[in-house]
N, C-alpha and C positions, 0 to 999 in steps of 0.2 A: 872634660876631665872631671871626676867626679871626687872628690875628697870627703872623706869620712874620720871623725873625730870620734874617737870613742872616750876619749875622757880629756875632760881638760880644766884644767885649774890654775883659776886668775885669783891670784892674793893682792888685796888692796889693803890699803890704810884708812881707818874711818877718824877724825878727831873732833873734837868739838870743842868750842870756844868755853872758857868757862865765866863768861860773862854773858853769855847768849841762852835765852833761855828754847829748852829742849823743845825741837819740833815735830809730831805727830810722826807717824815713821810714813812712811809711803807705801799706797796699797797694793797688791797682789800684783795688778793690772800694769803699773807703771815698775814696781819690780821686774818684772818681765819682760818690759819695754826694753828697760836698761840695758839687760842681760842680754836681749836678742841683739842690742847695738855692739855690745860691747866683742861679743861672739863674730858680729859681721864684721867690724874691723881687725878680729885678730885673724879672722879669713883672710880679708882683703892681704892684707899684710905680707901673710904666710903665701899668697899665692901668687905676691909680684915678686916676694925672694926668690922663689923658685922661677916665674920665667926669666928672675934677670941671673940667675946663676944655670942655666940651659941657654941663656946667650951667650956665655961666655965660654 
């Protein structure tokens, strides 16, 4: 079964310590790491709702 997302939008919260001092931001690469994780589990997710709501 094939699923196609054409838009999809994860709002997060960023905060930071204000006794921490600021850390370099993270590159391109690992940006995108995140993103691909983040994307494969809101797949995963969306795809065991749906078989377990066609099991029932």
């Amino acid at each position: 079964m094939a699923l196609e997302i054409r838009e999809l939008v994860i709002k997060v919260t960023v905060s930071t310590d204000a006794g921490k001092t600021s850390a370099a931001m993270p590159d391109e690469r690992t940006l995108r790491q995140w993103k691909e994780s983040i994307v494969r589990e809101c797949l995963d997710n969306i795809l065991k709702r749906m078989k377990t709501e066609a099991d029932r």
